[in-house]
C-alpha positions in Angstrom: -230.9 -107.1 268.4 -227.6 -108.9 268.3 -226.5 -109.6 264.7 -223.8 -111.8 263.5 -222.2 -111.0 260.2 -220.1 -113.1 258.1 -217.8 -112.6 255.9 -216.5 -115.4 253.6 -216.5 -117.0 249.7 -219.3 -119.3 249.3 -217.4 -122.7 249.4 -215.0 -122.1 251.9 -214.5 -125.0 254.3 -213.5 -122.7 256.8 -216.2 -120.3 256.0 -218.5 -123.0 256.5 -217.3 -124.3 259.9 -218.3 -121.0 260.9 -222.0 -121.0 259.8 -222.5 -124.2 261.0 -221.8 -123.4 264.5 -224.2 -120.4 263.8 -226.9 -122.9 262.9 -225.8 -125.5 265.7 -226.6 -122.6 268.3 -229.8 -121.2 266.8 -228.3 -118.2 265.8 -229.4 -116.1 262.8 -226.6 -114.3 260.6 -226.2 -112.3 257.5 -223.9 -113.6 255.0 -221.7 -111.1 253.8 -219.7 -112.7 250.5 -216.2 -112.1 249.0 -215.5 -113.1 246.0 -211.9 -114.1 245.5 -210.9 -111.0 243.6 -212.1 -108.8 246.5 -210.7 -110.3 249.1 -207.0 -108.3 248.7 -208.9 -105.0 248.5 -210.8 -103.0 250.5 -213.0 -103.0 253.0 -211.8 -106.8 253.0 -208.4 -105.9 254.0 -209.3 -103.6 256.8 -211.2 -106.7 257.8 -208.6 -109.4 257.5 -204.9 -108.0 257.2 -203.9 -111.3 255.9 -206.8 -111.0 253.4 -208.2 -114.8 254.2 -211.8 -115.4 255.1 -213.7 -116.3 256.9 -214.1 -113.1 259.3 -216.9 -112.5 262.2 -218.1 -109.2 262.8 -220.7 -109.3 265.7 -222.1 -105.7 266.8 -219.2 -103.5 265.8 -216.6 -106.4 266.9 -214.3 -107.8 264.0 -212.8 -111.0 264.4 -210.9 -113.3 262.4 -209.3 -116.8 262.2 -211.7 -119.5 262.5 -210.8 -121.4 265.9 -211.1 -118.2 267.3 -214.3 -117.0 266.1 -215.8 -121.0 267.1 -214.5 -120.7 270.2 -216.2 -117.4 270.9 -219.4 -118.0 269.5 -219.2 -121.0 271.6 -218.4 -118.6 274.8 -221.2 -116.0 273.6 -223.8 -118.4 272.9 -223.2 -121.0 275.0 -226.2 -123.5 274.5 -225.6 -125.9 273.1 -222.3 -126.2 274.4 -219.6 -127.6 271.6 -216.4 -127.2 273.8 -216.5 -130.7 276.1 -216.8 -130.3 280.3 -214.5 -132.7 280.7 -210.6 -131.8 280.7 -209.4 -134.3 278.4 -211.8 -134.6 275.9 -211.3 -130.8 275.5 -208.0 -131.4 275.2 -208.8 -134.0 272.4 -210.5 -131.7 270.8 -208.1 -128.7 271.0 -205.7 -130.9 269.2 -208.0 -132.4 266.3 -208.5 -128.7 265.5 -204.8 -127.7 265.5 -204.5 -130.8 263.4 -207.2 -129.5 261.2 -205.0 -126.2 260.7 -201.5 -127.7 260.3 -202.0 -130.9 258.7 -205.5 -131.5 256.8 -205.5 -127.9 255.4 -202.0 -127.3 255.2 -200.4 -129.6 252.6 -203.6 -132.1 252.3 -206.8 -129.5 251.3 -204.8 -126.6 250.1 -203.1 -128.6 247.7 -205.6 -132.0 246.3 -208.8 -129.5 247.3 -207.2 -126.4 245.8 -206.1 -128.3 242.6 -208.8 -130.9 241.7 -211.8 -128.3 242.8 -210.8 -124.5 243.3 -208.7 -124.4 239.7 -211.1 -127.0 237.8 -214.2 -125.4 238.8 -213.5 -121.8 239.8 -210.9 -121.0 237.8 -211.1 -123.5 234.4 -207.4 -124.7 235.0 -205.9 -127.7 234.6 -205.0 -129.6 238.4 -201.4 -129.9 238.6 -200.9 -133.7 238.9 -197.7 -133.7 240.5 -198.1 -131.7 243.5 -201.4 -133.5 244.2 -199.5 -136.8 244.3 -196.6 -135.3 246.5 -199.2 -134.0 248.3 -200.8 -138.1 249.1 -198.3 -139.2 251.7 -199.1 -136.8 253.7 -202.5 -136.6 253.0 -202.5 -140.5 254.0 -200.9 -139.8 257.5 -204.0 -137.6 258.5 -206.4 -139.5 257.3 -205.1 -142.6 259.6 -204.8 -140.7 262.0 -207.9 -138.8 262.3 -208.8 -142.3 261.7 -207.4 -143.3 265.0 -208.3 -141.0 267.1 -212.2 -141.3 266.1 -211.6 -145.2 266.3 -215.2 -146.3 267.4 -216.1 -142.8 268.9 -219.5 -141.3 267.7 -217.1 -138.3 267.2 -213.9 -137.0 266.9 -213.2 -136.0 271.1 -216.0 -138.0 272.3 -219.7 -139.1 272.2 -220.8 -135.3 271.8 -220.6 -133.1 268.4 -218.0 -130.5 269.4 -216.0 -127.6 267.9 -213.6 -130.3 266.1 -216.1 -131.8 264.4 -217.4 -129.0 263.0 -213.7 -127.6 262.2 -212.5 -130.7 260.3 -216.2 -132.2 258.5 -216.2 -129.3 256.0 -212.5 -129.8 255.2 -213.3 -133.9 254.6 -216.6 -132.9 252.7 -214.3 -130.8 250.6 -212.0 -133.6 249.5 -214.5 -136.4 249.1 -215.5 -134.9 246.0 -211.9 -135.4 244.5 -210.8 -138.9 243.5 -208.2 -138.8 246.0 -210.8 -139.3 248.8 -211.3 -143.5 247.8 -207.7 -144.1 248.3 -207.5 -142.2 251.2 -210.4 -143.5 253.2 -209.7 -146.9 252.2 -208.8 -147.8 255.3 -210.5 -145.5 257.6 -214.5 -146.8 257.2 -215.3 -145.1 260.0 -214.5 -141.8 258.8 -216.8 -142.1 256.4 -219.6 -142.6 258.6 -218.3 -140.0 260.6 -218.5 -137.5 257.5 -222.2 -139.1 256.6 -223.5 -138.3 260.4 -222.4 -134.8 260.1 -223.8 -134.1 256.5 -226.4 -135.0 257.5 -226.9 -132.5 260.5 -229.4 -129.8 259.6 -226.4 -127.5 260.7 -224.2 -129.0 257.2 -227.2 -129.2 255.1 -227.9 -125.8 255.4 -224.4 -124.6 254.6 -223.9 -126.6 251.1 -221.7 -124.9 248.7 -225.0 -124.8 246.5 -227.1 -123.2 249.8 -224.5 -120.4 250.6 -224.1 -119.4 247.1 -227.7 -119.2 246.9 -227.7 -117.1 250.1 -224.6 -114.7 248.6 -227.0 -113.9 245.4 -229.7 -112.7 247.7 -227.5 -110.8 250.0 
């Protein structure tokens, strides 16, 4: 039988993105965890060079970088399909994930995420202040314009959940548990629905930070 593997830190947005779309297929998986102080040893590294997560190893094929590994689940288990027929909504949604990958994490969820939730609660250290309030400005020009772009959409290319949805809703998820997240969806009300629809897919509520670590302690 087929089996999808994969490799990631319980609490990784990106990790998460990846066993939602598992879920949103039907698709069984074994969770593999890395804990952050193996992910820069072996056989992580031989895994991911760049010693990231989350990686996809599917009968003997290793792959890594997460728009990658949804779009080839999406190719490989293509009901339901999450990649839109149409040319432009695909196009729509291309684009919400590059902004995902160069915008909202870069800058925005590595930095207020990182601080307020990674060094608080994984590592006991104080958030550095500063750099999460150079880090708002920016933060506020993806929010408005993810903002935009869903304007009264159901979703974030269209009516349909697709790949981008399920890219960017674990990296929001992540930040609406900092204090940052009131300011910055102050003026965005509808991505705040947007975020409640997709928690409350059976696809997010299985992949919790609380149900994955409870799925690494039993792997």
């Amino acid at each position: 039988m087929s089996e999808f593997i994969v490799h990631t830190v319980p609490g990784s947005p990106y990790g998460r993105a990846v066993l939602a779309t598992l879920v949103e297929k039907g698709a069984g998986y074994r969770l593999s965890p890395v804990t952050p102080g193996t992910a820069k040893s072996e056989p992580h590294v031989s895994r991911h060079p760049f010693r990231r997560v989350p990686v996809l190893e599917h009968d003997g094929f290793i792959l890594y970088e997460t728009q990658a590994i949804l779009r080839y689940l999406d190719r490989v288990l293509p009901r339901p399909a999450l990649t839109p027929a149409d040319p432009r909504a695909a196009a729509r949604m291309d684009q919400v994930m590059n902004i995902c990958d160069w915008y909202l994490f870069q800058g925005v969820n590595n930095v207020i995420g990182f601080h307020r939730i990674v060094r608080r609660r994984l590592m006991g250290l104080a958030p550095d202040e500063g750099a999460i309030a150079a880090a708002m400005p920016k933060a506020h020009v993806v929010f408005n314009e993810l903002s935009r772009l869903l304007g009264s959409k159901s979703n974030l290319a269209g009516e349909e959940v697709t790949l981008a949805d399920i890219l960017v809703a674990p990296q929001l998820d992540f930040l609406a548990a900092t204090p940052e997240w009131e300011p910055l969806t102050a003026a965005s009300p509808n991505l705040v629905s947007w975020l409640d629809r997709m928690n409350a897919r059976p696809s997010f509520t299985a992949t919790t930070w609380e149900r994955v670590a409870d799925q690494a302690k039993a792997a």
